[in-house]
Backbone as ProteinMPNN parsed JSONL, in Angstrom:
{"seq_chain_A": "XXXXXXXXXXXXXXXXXXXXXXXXXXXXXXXXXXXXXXXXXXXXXXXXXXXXXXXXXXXXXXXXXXXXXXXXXXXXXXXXXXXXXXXXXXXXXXXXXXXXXXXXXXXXXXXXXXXXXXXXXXXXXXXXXXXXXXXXXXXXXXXXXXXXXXXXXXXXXXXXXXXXXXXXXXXXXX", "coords_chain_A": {"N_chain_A": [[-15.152, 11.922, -0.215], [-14.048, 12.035, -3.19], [-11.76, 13.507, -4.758], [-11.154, 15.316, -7.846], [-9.218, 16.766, -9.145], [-5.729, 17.9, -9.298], [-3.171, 18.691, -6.859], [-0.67, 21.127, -6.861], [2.034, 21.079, -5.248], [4.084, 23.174, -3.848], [7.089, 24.056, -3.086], [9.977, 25.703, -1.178], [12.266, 24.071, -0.313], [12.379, 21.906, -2.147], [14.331, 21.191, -4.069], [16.071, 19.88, -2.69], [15.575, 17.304, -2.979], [16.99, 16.919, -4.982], [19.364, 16.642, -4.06], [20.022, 15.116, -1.936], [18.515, 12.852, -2.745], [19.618, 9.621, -4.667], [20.354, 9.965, -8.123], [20.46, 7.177, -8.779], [18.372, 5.583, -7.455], [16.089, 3.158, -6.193], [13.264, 4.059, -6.153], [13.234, 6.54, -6.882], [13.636, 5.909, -9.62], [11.169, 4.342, -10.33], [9.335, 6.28, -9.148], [9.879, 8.033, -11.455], [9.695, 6.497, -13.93], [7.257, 4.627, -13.846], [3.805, 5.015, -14.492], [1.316, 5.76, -12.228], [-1.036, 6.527, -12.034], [-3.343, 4.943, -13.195], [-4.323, 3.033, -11.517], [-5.965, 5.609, -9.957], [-8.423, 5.397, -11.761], [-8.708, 2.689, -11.147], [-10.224, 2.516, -8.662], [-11.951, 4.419, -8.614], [-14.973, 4.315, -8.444], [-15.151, 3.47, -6.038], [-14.866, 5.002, -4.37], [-17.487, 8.069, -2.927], [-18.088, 10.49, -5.446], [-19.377, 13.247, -4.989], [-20.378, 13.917, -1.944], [-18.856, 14.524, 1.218], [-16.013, 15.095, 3.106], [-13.033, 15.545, 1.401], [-11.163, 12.975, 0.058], [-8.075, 11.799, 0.939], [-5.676, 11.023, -1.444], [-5.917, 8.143, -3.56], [-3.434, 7.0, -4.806], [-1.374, 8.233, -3.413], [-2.309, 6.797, -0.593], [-1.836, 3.87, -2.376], [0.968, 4.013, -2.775], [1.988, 4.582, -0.263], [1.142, 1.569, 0.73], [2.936, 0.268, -1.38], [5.463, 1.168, -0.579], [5.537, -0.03, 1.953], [5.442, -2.745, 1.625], [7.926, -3.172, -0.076], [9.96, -2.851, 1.531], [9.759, -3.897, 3.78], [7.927, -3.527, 6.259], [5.938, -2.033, 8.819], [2.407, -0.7, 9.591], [2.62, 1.775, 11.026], [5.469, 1.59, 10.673], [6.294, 2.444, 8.272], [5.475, 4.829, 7.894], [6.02, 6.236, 9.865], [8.628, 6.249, 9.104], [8.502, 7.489, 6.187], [8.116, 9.921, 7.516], [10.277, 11.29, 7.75], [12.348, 10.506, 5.924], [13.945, 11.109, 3.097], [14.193, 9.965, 0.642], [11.763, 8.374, 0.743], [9.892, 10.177, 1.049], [10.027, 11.741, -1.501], [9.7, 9.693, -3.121], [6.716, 9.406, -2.317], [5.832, 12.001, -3.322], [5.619, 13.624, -1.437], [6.155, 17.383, -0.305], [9.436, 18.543, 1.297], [8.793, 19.554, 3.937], [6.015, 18.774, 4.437], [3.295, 17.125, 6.235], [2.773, 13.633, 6.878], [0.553, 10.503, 6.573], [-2.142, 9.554, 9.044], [-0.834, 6.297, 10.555], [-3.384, 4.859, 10.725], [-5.131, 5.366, 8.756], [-4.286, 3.942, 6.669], [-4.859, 1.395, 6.983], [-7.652, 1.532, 7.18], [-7.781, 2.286, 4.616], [-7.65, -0.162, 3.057], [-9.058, -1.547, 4.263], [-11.841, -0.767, 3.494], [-11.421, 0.367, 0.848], [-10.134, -1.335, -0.668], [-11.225, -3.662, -0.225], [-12.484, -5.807, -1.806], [-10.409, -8.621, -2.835], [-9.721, -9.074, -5.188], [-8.91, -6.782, -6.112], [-6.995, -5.838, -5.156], [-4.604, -7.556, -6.174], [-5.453, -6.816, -8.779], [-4.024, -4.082, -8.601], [-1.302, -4.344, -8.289], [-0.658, -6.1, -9.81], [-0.727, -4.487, -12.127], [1.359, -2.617, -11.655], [3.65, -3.834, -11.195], [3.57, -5.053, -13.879], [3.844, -2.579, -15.302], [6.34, -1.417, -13.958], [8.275, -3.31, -14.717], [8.002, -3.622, -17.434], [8.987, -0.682, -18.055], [11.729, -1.193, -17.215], [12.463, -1.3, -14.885], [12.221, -2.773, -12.832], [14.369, -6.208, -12.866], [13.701, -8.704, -12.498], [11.984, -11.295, -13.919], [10.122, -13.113, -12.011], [8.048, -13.51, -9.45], [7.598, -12.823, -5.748], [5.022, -13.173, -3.771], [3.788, -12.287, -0.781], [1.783, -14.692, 0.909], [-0.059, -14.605, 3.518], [-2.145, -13.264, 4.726], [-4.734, -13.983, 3.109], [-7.425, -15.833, 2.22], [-7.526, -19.37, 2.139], [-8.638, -22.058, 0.423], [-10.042, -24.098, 1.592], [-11.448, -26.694, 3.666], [-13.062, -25.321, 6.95], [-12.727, -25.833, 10.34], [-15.804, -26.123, 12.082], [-17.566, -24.943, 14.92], [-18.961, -26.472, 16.655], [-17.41, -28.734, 15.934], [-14.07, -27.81, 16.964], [-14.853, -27.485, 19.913], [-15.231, -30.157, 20.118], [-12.608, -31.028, 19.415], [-11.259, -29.305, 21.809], [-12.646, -30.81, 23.845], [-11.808, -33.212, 24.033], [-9.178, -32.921, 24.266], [-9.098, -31.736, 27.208], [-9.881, -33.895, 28.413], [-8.134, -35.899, 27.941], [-6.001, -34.604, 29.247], [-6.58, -34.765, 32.169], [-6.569, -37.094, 32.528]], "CA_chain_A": [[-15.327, 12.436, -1.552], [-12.6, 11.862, -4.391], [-11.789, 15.37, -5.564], [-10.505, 14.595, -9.458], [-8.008, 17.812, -9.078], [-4.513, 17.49, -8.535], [-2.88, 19.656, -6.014], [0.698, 21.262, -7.074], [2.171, 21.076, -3.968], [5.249, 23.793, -4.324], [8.533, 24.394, -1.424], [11.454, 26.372, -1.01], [13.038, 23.255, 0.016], [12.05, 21.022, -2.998], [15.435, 21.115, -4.235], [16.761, 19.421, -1.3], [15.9, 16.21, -3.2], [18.335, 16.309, -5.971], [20.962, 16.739, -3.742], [19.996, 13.962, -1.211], [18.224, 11.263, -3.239], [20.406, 9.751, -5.822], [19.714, 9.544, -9.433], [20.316, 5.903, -9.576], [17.869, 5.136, -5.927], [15.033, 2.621, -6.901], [12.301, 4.853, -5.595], [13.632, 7.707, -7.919], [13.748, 5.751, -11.07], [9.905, 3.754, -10.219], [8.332, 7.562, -9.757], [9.736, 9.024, -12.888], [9.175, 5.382, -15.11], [5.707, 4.468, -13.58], [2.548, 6.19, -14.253], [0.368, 5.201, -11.334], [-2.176, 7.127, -12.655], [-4.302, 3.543, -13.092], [-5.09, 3.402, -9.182], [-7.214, 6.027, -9.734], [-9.02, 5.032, -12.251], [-9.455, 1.906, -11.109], [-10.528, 2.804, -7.534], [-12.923, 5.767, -8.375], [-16.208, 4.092, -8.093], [-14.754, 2.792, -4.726], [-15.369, 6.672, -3.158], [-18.153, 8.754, -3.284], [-17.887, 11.611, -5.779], [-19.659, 14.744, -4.91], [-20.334, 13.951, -1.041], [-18.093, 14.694, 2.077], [-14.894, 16.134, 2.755], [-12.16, 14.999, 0.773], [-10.486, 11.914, 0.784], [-7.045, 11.129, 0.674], [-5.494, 10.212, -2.669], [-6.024, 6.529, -3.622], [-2.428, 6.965, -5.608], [-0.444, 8.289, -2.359], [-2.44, 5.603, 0.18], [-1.097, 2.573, -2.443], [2.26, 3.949, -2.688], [2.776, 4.04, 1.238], [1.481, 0.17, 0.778], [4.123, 0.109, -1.679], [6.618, 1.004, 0.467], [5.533, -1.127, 3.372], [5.922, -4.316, 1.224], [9.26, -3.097, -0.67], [10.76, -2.311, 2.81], [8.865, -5.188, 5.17], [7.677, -2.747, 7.546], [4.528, -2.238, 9.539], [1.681, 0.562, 8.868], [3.665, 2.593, 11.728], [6.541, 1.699, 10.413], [6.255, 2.671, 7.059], [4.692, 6.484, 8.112], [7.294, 6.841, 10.525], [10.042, 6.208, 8.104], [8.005, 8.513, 5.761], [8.877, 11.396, 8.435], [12.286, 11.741, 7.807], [13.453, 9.232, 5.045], [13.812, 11.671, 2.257], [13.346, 9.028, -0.417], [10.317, 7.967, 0.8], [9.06, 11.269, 0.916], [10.106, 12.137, -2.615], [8.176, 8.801, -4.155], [5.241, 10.058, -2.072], [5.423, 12.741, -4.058], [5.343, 15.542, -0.593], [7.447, 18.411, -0.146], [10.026, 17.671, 2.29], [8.009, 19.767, 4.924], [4.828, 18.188, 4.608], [3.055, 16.113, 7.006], [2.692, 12.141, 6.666], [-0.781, 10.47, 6.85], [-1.911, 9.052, 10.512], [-0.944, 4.914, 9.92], [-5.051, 4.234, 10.981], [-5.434, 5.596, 7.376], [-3.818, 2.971, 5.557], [-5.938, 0.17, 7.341], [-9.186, 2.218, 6.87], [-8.004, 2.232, 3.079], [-7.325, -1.497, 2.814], [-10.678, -2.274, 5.043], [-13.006, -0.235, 2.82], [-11.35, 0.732, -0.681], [-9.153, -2.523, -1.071], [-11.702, -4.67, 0.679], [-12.454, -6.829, -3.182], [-9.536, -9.008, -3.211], [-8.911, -9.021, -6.683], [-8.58, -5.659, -6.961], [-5.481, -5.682, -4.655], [-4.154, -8.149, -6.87], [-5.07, -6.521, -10.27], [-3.353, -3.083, -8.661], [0.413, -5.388, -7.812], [0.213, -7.09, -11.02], [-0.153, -3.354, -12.952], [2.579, -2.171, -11.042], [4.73, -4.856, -11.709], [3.726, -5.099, -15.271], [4.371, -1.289, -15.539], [7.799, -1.576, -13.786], [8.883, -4.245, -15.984], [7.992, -2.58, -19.024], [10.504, 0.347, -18.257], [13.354, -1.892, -16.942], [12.804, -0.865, -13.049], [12.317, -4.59, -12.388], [14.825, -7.015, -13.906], [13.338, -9.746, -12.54], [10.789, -12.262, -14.103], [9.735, -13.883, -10.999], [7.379, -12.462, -8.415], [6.619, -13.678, -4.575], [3.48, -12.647, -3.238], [2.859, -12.945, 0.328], [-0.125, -14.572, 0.808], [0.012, -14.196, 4.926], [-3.796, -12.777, 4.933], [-5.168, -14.346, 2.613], [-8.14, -16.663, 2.483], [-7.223, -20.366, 1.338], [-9.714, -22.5, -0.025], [-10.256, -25.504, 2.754], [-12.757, -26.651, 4.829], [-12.701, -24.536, 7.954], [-13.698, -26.041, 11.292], [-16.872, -25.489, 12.457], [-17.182, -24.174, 16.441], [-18.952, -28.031, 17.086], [-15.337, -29.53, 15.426], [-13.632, -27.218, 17.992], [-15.152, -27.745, 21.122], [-15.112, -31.555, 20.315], [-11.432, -31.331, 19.891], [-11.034, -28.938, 23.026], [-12.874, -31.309, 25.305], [-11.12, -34.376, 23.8], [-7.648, -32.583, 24.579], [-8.873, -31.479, 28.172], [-10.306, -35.329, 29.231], [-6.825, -36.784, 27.769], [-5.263, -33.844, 29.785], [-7.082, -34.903, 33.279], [-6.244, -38.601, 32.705]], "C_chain_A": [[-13.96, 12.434, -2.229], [-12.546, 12.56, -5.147], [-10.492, 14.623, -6.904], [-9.72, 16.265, -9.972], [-6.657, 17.102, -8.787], [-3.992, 19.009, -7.911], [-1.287, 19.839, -6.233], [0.701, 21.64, -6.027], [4.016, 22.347, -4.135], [6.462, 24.06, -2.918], [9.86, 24.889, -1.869], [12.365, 25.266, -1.285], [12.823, 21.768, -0.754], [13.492, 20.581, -3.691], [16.289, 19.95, -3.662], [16.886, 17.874, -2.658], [16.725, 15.503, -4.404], [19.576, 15.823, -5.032], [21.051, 15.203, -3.027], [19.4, 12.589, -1.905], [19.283, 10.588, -4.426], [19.841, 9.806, -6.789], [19.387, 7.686, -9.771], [19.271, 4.942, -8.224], [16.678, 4.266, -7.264], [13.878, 3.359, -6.503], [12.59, 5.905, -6.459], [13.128, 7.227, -9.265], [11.948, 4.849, -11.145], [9.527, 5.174, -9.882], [8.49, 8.126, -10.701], [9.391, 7.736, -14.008], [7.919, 5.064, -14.674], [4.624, 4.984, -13.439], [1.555, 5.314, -13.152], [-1.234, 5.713, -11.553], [-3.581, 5.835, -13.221], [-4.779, 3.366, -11.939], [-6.107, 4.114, -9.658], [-8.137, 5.974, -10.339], [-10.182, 3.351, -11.779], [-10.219, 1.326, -9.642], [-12.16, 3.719, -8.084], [-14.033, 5.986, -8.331], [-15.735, 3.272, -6.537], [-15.339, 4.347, -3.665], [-16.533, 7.161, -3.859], [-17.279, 10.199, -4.14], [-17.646, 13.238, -5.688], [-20.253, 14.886, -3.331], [-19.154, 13.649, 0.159], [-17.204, 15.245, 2.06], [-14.116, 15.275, 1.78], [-11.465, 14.288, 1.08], [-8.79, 11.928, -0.174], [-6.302, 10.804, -0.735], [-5.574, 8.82, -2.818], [-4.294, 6.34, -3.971], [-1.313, 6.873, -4.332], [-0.993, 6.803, -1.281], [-1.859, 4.31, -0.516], [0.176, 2.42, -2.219], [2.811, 3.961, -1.176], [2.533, 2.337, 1.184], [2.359, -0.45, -0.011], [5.196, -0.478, -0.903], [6.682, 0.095, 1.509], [5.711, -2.45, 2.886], [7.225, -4.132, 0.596], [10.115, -3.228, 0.36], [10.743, -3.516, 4.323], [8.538, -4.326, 6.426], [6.025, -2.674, 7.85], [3.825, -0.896, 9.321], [2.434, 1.579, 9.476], [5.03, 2.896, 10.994], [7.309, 2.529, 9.382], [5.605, 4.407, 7.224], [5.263, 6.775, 9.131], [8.21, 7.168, 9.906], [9.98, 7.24, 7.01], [8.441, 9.736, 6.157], [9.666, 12.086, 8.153], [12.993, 11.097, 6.382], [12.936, 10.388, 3.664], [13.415, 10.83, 0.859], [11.994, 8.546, -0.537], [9.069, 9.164, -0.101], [9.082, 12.061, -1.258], [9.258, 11.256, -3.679], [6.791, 9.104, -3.64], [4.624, 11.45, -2.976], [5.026, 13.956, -2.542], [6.5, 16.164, -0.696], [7.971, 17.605, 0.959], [8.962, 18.096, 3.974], [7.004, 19.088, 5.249], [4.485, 17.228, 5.437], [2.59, 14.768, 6.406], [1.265, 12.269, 6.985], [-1.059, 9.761, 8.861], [-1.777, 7.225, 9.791], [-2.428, 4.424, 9.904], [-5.161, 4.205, 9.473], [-5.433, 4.83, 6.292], [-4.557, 1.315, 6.009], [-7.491, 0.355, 7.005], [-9.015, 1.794, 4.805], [-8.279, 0.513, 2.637], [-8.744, -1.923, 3.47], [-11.754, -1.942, 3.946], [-12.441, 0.251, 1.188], [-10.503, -0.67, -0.41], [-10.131, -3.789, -0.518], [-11.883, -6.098, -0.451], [-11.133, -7.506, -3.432], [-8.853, -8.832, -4.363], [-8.583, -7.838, -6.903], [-7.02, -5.137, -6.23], [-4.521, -6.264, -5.544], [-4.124, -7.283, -8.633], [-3.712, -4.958, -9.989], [-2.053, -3.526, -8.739], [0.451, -5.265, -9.171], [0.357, -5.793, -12.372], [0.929, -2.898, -12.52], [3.803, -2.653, -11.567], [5.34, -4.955, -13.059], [4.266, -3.487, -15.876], [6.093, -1.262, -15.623], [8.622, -2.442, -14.41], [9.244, -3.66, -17.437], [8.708, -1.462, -19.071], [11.539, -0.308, -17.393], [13.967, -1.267, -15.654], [13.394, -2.416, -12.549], [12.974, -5.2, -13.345], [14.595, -8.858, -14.296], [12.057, -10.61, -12.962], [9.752, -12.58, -13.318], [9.143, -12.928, -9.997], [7.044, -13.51, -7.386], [5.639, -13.332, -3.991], [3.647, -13.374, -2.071], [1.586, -13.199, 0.681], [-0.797, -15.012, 2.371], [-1.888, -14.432, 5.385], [-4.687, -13.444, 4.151], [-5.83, -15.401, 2.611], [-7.991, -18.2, 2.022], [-8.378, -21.363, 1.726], [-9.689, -24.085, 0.615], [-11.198, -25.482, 3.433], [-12.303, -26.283, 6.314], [-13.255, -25.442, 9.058], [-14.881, -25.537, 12.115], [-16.911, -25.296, 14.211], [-17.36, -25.448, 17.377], [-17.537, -28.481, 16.715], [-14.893, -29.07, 17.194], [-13.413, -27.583, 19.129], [-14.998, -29.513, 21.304], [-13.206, -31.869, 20.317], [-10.622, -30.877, 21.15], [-11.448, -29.732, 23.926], [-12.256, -32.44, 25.387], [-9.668, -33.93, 24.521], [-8.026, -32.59, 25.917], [-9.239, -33.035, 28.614], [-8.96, -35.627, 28.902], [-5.887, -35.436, 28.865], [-5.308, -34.124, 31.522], [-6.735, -36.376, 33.365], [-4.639, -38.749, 33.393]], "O_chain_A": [[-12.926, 12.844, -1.702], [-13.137, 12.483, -6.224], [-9.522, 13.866, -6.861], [-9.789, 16.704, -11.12], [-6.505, 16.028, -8.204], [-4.302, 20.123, -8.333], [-0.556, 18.912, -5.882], [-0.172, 22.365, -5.549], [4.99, 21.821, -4.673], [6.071, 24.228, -1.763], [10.592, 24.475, -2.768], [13.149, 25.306, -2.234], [13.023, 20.694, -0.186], [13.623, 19.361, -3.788], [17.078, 19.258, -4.305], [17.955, 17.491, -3.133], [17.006, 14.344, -4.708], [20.428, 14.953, -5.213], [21.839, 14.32, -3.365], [19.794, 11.459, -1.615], [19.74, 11.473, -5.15], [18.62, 9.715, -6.664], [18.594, 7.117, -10.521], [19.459, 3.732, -8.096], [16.472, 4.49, -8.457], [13.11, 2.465, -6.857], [11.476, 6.16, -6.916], [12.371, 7.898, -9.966], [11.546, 4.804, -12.308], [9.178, 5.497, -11.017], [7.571, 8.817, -11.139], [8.766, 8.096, -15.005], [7.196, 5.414, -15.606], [4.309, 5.458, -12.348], [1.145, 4.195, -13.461], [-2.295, 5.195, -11.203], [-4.691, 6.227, -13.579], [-5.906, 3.739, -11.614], [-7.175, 3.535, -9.854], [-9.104, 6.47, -9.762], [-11.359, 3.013, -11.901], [-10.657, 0.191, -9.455], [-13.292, 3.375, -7.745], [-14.528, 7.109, -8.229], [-16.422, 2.292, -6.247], [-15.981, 4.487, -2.624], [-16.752, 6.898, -5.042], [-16.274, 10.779, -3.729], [-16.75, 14.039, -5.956], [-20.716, 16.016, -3.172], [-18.539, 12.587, 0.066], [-17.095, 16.067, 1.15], [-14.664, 14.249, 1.378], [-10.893, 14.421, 2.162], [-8.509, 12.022, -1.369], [-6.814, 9.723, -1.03], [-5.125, 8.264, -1.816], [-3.792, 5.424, -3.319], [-0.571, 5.909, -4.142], [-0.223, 5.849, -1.173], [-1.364, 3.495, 0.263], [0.719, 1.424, -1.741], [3.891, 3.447, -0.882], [3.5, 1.651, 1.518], [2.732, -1.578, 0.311], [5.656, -1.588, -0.633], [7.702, -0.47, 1.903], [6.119, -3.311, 3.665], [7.868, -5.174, 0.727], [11.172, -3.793, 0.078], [11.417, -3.752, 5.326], [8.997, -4.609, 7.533], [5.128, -3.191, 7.184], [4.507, 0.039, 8.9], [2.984, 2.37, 8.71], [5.554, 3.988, 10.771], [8.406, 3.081, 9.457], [5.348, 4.956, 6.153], [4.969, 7.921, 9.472], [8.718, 8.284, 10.016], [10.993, 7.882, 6.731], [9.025, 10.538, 5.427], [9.795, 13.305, 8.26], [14.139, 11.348, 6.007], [11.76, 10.474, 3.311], [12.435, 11.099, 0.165], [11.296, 8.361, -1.534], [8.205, 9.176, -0.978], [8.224, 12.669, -1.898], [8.526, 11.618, -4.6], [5.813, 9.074, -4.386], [3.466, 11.796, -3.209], [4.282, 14.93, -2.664], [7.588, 15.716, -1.058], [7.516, 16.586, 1.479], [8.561, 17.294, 4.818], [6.964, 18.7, 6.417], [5.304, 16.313, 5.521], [1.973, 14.857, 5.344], [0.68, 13.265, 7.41], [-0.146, 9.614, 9.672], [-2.416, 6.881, 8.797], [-2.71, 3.573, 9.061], [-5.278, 3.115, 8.913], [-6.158, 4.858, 5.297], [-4.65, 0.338, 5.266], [-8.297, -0.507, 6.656], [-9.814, 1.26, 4.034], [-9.186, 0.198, 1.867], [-9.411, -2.775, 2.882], [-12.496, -2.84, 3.547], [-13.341, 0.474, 0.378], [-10.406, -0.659, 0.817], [-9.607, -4.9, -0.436], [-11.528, -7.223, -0.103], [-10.543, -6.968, -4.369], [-7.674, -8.515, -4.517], [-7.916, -7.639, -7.918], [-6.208, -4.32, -6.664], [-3.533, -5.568, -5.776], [-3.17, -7.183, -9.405], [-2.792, -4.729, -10.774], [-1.486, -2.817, -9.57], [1.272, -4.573, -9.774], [1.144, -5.892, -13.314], [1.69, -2.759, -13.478], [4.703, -2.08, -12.182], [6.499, -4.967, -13.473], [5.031, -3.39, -16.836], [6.86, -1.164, -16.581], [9.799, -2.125, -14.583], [10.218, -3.401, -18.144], [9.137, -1.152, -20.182], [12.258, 0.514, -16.823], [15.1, -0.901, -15.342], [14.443, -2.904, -12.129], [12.623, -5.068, -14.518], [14.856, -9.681, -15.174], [11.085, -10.537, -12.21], [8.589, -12.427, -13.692], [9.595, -11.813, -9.736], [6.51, -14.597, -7.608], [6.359, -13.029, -3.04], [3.684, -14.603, -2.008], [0.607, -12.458, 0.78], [-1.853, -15.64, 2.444], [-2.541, -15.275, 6.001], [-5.768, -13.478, 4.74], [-5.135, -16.344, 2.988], [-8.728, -18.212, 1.036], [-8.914, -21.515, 2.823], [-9.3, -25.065, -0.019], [-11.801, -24.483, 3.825], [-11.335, -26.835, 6.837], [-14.357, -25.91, 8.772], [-14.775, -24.508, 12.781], [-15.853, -25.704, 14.69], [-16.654, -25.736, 18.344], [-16.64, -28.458, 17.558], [-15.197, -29.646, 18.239], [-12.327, -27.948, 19.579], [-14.718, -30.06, 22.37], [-12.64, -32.7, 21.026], [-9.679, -31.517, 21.615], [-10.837, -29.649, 24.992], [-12.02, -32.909, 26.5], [-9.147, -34.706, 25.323], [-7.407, -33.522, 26.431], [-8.464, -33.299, 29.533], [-8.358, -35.616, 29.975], [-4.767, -35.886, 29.106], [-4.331, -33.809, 32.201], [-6.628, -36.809, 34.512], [-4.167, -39.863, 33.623]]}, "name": "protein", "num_of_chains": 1, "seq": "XXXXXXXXXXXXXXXXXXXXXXXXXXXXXXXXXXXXXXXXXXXXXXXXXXXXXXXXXXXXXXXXXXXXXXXXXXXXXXXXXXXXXXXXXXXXXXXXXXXXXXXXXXXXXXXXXXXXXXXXXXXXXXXXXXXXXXXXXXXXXXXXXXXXXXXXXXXXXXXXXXXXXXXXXXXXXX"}
């Protein structure tokens, strides 16, 4: 269920992150110039409404995939680093106390709310276009890894396969 509250999250130790993040960090200046506030909009027929417990923010689960592509790190990696890495934790938007999500979380999100390709793609290219538009990003040019992604070829079929596996093992026995 996708509770349409927000939760002021308040700490003693909120402070902390003037002292330690800088003013001029890129993670500082992309949470106070970027409203992310589009995610949830354009997620929010992706969750049920008014059944189950409560899920997760859509806003915090993109911004750890944020981080994991700004950083090149792995779902672990990226919610380990979370832990401790005060910057992180400050574009997540937790207190410093607060606990991280488990990494399963961020595959569950990507399996079942991100599962529509395009909509991974339209969330990047708002981002981008956001961060551009307040002069986070100076650059034009964008690379997209496209790693996972499905490319449009004829696939071999399991007959193909086996005809090239038994071809390799007879030339292998000769």
């Amino acid at each position: 269920m996708l509770s349409s509250q927000l939760k002021l999250s308040l700490s003693y130790y909120s402070d902390l992150y003037d002292m330690i993040v800088p003013k001029d960090h890129i993670l500082r200046k992309i949470r106070e110039l970027v409203d992310f506030s589009f995610i949830y909009d354009e997620l929010k027929n992706k969750y049920c409404l008014d059944n189950g417990r409560n899920a997760k923010k859509p806003i915090l689960l993109f911004k750890y995939l944020l981080l994991k592509y700004l950083y090149n790190l792995s779902d672990n990696g990226v919610v380990e680093r979370s832990r401790y890495d005060m910057s992180f934790k400050y574009f997540l938007e937790l207190t410093p106390e607060e606990e991280v999500i488990h990494p399963s979380l961020l595959t569950k999100f990507r399996k079942q709310r991100l599962k529509d390709e395009n909509i991974l793609d339209l969330l990047i290219n708002k981002s981008v276009e956001l961060a551009i538009n307040q002069d986070v990003l100076k650059s034009n040019t964008i690379i997209v890894d496209s790693t996972h992604t499905e490319a449009r070829y004829h696939k071999t079929t399991q007959r193909e396969m086996l005809k090239k596996a038994s071809t390799s093992l007879k030339a292998a026995l000769k």
